[in-house]
C-alpha positions as CSV (number, residue, x, y, z in Angstrom):
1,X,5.3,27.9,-5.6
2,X,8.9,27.3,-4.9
3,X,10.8,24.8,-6.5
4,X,13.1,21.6,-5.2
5,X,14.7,19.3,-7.3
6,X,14.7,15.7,-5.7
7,X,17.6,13.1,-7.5
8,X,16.1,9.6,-6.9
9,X,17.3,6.6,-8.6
10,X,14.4,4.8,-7.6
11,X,10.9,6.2,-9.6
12,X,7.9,4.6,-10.6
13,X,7.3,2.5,-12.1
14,X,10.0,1.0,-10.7
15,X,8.3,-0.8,-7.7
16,X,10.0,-2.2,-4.0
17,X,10.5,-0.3,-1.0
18,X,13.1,2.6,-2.2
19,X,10.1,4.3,-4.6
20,X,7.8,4.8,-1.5
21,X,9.5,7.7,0.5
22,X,10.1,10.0,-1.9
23,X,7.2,9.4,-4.1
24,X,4.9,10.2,-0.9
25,X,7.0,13.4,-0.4
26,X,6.2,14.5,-4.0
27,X,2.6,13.8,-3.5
28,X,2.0,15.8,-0.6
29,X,4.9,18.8,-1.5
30,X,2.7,20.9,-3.5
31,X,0.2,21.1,-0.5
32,X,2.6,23.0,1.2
33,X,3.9,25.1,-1.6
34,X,7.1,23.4,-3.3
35,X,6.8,22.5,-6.4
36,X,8.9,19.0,-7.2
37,X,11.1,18.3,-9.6
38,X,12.6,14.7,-9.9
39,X,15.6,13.9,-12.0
40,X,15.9,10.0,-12.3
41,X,17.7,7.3,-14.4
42,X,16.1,7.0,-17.8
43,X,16.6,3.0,-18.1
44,X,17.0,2.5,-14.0
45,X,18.3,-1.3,-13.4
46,X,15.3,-2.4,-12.1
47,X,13.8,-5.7,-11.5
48,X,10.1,-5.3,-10.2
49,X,7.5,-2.8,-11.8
50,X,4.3,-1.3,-10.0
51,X,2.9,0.4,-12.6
52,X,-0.3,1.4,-9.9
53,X,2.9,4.0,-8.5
54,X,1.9,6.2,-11.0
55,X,-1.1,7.6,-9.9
56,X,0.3,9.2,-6.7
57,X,2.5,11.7,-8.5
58,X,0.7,15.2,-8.3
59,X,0.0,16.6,-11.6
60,X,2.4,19.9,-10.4
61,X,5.5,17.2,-10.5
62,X,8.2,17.6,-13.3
63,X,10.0,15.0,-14.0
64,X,13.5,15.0,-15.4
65,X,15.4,12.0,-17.0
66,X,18.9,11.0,-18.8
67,X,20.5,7.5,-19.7
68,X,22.4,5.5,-17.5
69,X,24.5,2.8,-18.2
70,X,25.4,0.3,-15.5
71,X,27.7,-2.6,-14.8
72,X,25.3,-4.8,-14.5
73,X,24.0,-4.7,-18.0
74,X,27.5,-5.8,-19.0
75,X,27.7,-8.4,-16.7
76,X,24.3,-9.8,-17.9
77,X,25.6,-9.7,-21.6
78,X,28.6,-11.5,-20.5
79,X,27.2,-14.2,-18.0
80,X,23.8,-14.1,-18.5
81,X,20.9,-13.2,-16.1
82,X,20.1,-15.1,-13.5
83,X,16.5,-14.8,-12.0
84,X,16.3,-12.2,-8.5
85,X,20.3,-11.6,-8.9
86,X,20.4,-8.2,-7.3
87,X,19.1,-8.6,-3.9
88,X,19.7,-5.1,-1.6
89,X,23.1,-4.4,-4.2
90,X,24.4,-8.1,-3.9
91,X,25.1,-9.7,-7.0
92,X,24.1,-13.2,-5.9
93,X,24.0,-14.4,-2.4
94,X,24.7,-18.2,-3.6
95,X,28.0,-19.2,-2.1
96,X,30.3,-19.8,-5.2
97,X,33.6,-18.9,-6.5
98,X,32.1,-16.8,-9.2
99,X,29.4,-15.1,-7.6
100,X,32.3,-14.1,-4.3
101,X,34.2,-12.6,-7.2
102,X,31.3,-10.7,-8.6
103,X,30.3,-9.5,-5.4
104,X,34.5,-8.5,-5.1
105,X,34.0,-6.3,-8.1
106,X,30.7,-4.7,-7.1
107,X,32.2,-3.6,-3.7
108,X,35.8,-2.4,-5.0
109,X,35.8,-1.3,-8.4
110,X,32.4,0.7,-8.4
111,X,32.8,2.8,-5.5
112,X,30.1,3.5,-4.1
113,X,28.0,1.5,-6.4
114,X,27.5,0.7,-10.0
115,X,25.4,4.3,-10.2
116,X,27.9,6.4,-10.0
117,X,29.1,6.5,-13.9
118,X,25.6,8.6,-14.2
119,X,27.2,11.0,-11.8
120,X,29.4,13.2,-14.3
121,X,26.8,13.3,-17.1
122,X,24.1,14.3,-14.3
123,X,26.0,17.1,-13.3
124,X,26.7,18.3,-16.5
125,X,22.9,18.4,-17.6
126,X,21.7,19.5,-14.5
127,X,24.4,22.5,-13.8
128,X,22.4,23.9,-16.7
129,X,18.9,22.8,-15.5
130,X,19.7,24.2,-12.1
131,X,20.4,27.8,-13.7
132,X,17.4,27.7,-16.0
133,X,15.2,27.2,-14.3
134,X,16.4,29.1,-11.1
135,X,16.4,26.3,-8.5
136,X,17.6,27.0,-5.3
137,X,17.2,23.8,-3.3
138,X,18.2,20.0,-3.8
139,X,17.2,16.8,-2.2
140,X,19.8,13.6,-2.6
141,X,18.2,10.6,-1.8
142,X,20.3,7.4,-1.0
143,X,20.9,4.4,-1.5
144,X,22.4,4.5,-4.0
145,X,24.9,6.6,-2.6
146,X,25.7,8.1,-5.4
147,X,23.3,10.0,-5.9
148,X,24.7,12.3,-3.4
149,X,27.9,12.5,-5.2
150,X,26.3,14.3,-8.0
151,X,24.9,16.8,-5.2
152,X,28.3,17.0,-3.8
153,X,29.3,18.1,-7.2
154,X,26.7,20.4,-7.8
155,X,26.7,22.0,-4.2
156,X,31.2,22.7,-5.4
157,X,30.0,24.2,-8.7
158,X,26.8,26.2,-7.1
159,X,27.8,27.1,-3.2
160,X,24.1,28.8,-2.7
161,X,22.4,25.9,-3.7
162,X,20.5,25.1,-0.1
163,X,21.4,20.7,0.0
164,X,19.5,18.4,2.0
165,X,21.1,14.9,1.8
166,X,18.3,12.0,2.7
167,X,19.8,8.7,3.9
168,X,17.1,5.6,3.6
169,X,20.1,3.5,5.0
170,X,23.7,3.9,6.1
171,X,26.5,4.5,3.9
172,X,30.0,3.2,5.3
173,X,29.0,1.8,8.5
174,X,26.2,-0.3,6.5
175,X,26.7,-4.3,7.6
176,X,25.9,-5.3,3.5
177,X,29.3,-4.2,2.9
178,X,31.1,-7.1,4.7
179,X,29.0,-9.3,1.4
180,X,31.7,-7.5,-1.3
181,X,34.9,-8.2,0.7
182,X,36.2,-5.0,0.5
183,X,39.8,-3.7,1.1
184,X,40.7,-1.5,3.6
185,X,41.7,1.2,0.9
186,X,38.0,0.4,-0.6
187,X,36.4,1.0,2.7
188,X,38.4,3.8,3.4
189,X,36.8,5.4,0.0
190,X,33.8,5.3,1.3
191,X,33.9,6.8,4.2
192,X,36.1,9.8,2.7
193,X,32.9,10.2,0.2
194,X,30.5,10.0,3.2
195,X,32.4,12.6,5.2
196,X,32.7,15.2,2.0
197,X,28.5,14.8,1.7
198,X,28.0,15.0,5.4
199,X,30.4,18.1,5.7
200,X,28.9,19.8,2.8
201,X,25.5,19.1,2.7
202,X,23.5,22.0,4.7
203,X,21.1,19.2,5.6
204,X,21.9,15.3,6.5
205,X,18.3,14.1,6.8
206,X,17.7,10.2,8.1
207,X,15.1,7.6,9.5
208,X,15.6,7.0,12.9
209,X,17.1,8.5,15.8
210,X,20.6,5.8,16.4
211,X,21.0,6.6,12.7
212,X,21.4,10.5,13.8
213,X,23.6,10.0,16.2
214,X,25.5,7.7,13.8
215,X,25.7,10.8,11.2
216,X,26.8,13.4,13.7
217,X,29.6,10.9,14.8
218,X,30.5,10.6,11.3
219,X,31.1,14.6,10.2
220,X,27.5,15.9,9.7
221,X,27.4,19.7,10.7
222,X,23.2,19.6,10.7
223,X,21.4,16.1,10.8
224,X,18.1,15.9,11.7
225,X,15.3,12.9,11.4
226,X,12.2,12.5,9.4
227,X,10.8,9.0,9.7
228,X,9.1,6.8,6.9
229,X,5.0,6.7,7.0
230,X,2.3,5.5,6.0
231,X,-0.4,7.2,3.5
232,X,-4.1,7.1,5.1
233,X,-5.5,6.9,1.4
234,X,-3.9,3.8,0.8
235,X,-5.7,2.0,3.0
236,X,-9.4,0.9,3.7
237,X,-9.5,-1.6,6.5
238,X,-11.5,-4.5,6.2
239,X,-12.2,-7.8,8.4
240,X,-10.3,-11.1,7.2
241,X,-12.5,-13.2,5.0
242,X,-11.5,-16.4,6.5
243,X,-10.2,-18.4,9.8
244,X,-6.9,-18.8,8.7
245,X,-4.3,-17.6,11.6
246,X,-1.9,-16.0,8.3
247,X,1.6,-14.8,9.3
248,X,2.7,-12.3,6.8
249,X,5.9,-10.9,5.7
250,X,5.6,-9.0,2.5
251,X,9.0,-7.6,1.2
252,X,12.8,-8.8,0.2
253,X,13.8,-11.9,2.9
254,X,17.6,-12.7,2.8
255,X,19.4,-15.0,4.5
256,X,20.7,-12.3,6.8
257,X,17.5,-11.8,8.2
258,X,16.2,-15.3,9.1
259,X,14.1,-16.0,12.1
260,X,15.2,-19.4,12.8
261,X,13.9,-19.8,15.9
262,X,10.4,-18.8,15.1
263,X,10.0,-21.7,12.2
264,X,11.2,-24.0,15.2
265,X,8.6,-22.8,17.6
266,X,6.0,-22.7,15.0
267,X,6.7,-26.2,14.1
268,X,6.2,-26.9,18.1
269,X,2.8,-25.3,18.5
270,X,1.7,-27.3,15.6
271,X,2.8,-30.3,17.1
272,X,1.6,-29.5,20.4
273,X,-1.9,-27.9,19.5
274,X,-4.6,-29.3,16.7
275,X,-6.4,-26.0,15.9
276,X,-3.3,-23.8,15.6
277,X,-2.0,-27.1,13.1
278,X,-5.0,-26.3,11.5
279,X,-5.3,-22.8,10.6
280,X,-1.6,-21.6,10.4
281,X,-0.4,-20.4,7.3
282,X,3.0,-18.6,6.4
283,X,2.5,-15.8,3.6
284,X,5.7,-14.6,2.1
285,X,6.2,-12.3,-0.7
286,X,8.5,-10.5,-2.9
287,X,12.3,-11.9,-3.2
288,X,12.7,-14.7,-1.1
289,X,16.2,-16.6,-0.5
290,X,15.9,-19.9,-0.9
291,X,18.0,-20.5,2.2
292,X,14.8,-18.9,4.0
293,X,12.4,-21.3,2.4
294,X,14.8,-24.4,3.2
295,X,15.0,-23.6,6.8
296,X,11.0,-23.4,6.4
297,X,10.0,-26.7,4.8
298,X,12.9,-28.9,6.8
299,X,10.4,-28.6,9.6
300,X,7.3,-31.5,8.6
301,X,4.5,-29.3,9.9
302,X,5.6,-26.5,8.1
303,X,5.9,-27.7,5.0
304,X,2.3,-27.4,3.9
305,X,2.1,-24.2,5.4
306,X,4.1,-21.5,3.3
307,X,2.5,-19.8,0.8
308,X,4.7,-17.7,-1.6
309,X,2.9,-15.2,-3.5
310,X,5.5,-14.1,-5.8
311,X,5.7,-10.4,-6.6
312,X,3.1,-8.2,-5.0
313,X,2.3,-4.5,-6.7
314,X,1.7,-2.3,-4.1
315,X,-1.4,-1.6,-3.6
316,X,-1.5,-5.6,-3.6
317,X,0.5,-5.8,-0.4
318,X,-2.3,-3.6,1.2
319,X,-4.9,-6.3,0.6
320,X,-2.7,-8.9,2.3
321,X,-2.6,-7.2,5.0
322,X,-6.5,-7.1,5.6
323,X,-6.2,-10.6,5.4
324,X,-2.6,-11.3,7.8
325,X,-3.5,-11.8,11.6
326,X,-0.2,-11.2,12.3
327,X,2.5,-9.1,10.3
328,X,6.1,-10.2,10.4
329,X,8.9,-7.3,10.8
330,X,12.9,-8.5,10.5
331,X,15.4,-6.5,11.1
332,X,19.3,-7.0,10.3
333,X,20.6,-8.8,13.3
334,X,23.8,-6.6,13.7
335,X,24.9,-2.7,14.3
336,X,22.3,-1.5,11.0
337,X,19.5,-3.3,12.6
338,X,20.0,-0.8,16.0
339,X,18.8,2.4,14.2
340,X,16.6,0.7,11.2
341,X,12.8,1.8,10.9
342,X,11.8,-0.4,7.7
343,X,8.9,1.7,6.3
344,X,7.0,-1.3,6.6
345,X,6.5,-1.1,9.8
346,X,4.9,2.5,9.8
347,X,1.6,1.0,6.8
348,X,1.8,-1.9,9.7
349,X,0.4,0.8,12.0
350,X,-2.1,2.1,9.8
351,X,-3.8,-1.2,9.1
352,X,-3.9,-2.2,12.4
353,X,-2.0,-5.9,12.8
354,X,-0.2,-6.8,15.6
355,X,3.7,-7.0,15.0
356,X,6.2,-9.7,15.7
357,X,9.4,-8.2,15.1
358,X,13.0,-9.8,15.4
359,X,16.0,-7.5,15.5
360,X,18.8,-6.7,17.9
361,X,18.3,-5.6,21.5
362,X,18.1,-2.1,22.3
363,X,17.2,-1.3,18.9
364,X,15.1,1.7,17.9
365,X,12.1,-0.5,16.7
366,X,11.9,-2.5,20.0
367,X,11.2,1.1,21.9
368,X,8.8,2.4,18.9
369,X,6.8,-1.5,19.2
370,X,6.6,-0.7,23.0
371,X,5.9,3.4,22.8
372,X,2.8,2.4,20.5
373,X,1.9,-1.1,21.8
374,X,1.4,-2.1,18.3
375,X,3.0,-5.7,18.7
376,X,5.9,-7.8,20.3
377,X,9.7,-7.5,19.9
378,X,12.5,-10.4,20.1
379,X,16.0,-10.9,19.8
380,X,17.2,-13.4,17.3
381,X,18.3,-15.3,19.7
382,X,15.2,-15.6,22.2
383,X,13.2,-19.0,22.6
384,X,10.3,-18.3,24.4
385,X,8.3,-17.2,22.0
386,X,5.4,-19.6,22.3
387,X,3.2,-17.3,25.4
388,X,3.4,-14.4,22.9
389,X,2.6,-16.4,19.6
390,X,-0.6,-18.0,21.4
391,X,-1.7,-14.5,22.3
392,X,-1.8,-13.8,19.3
393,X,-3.0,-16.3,18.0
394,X,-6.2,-16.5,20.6
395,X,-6.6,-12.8,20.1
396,X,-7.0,-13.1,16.2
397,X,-9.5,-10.2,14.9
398,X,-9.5,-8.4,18.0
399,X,-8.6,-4.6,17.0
400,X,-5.2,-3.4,18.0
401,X,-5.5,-0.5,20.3
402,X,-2.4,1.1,18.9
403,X,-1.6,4.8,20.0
404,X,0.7,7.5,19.2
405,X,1.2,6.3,15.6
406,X,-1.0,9.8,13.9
407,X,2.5,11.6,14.1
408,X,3.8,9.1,11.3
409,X,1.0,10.3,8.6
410,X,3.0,11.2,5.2
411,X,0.6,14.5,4.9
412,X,2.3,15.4,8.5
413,X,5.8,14.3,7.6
414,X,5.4,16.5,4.5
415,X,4.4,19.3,6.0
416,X,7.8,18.7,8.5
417,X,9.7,18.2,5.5
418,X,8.5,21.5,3.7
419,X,9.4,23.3,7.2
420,X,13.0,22.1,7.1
421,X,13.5,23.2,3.4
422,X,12.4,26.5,4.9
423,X,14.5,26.4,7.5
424,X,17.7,26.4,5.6
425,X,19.5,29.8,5.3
């Protein structure tokens, strides 16, 4: 079985969105003859755990792990720790004179992120890893970007080593970066460090096809697209055990990603119409800005209506789907939002929900939606949303005659995967 080390700051436990890709990679690798090894932070930064996580790692995994320290354990010590402070790499996203200098310092002294002090003691333990145990392939896996510094480094010190560099989301060109006020010399750092990776990786892997394009444009010699999934075994589809018209969203919900228009329309139709007043409910789970929940209650029929679960383990958020009649999709209104496939969107397929999905035009989810008539797509900006919401909400429990989705299976994405580790020369 040949080997590939995969360098993942996010591992379970560690629960949330940036586990899920890699950890379904590693559970299907060994099916298809690679053997995966997974160097990650011994005492990760982490808020949320999902401890269920741990049972999808194959027993042919190895896993490798070293300290890391992190500015934000010395920012705790000094200020104290506020509750959901690190939402997507923002310190805080309450508008104050302290938390604007906070976010300052996050974007422009730790370049690209607070991970990359783990970066020269990785590449010091794992220069000799690497030759020990004879591996001749590494995956980088990012956000955190730097984790593919440390394959940068190891790629200068070992030029046979065969690279693939895996971008969830953007580096430079990312829209979260306007949030740390950086300076031009700041930005300019980053996009020196993304060019270096992109010129010397043998492999820029990403998520969707605008975010291809985007890495060609930006130096990569080879980048090619592997999409999130979903994981058949994770799901057993039931019918709802109630009449409850539930509009889920299960997942971080910031303030940059607010569908204001649908909580006016919402509050319209429940005005307008007794039974949807009387069985609409608003599930929300996860991290939740409390901008989100304002904009929410300031309409009266709303008020009653949301429901926040807190945090949801995984395999939690699966069960709340079987109960949703409608699952909720939001994209980042701007140039990221264009080429962003959440993985969400792709376990939406599998158990069978219609989407309502906001984002921008044109963007990459608006032609998937439509390709696999799995839902409906907006703009932000649209107002005539109430035809579409009464569709589906008069077609509640009908089954979703959703096609070309079986491409999107994480067995078949592994097995796509395994071919491009081959591939490399």
């Amino acid at each position: 079985m040949k080997k590939v080390l995969i360098i993942s700051y996010y591992w379970p436990p560690a629960g949330g969105s940036g586990v899920q890709r890699w950890l379904k990679f590693v559970k299907y690798l060994p099916n298809n003859n690679w053997k995966p090894i997974i160097y990650t932070p011994e005492n990760p930064y982490i808020e949320i755990k999902d401890e269920k996580l741990l049972s999808n790692i194959p027993e042919e995994a190895e896993i490798w792990k070293t300290p890391i320290w992190e500015p934000y354990t010395l920012k705790d010590q000094l200020l104290g720790k506020e509750n959901k402070t690190q939402s997507s790499g923002v310190v805080s996203n309450k508008k104050s004179l302290k938390n604007r200098l906070l976010n300052w310092v996050r974007g422009n002294a730790f370049i690209p992120d607070p991970k990359v002090y783990w970066v020269k003691p990785s590449v010091k333990y794992l220069l000799n890893k690497i030759k020990q145990h004879k591996i001749e392939h590494i995956i980088t896996t990012g956000p955190p970007h730097s984790m593919h510094l440390i394959g940068l480094a190891l790629k200068k010190e070992i030029p046979s080593l065969k690279w693939i560099a895996d971008f969830r989301d953007p580096w430079s060109e990312l829209d979260l970066l306007d949030e740390f006020h950086l300076s031009n010399s700041s930005r300019k750092k980053h996009q020196d460090l993304e060019k270096q990776v992109l010129q010397n990786a043998d492999v820029a892997l990403t998520v969707s096809e605008t975010w291809v394009k985007d890495l060609k444009r930006l130096g990569g010699n080879r980048v090619e697209l592997i999409t999130n999934g979903y994981d058949t075994a994770d799901f057993d589809s039931k019918p709802k055990t109630h009449d409850k018209f539930i509009i889920g969203h299960y997942g971080l919900l910031n303030h940059l990603r607010n569908p204001k228009n649908l909580w006016k329309v919402l509050n319209s139709l429940c005005e307008e119409n007794t039974e949807f007043n009387s069985k609409l409910e608003i599930h929300l789970s996860g991290n939740i800005d409390a901008e989100v929940i304002a904009e929410i209650e300031f309409y009266p029929y709303l008020k009653t209506k949301v429901k926040q679960l807190g945090y949801l383990s995984h395999s939690e958020v699966l069960t709340e789907y079987n109960e949703a009649s409608v699952l909720l999709l939001l994209l980042f209104n701007s140039k990221s939002g264009v080429g962003n496939y959440p993985g969400k969107i792709f376990e939406y397929f599998a158990a069978k929900k219609p989407i309502l999905a906001f984002g921008p035009k044109e963007s990459d989810i608006e032609k998937l939606i439509e390709k696999t008539k799995t839902g409906v797509f907006f703009t932000y900006d649209e107002m005539e949303l109430k035809k579409e919401i009464l569709n589906l909400f008069h077609n509640d429990g009908n089954h979703l005659a959703s096609t070309e989705i079986e491409g999107f299976s994480r067995k078949k994405l592994t097995t796509d995967l395994s071919e491009l580790l081959n591939s490399i020369k």
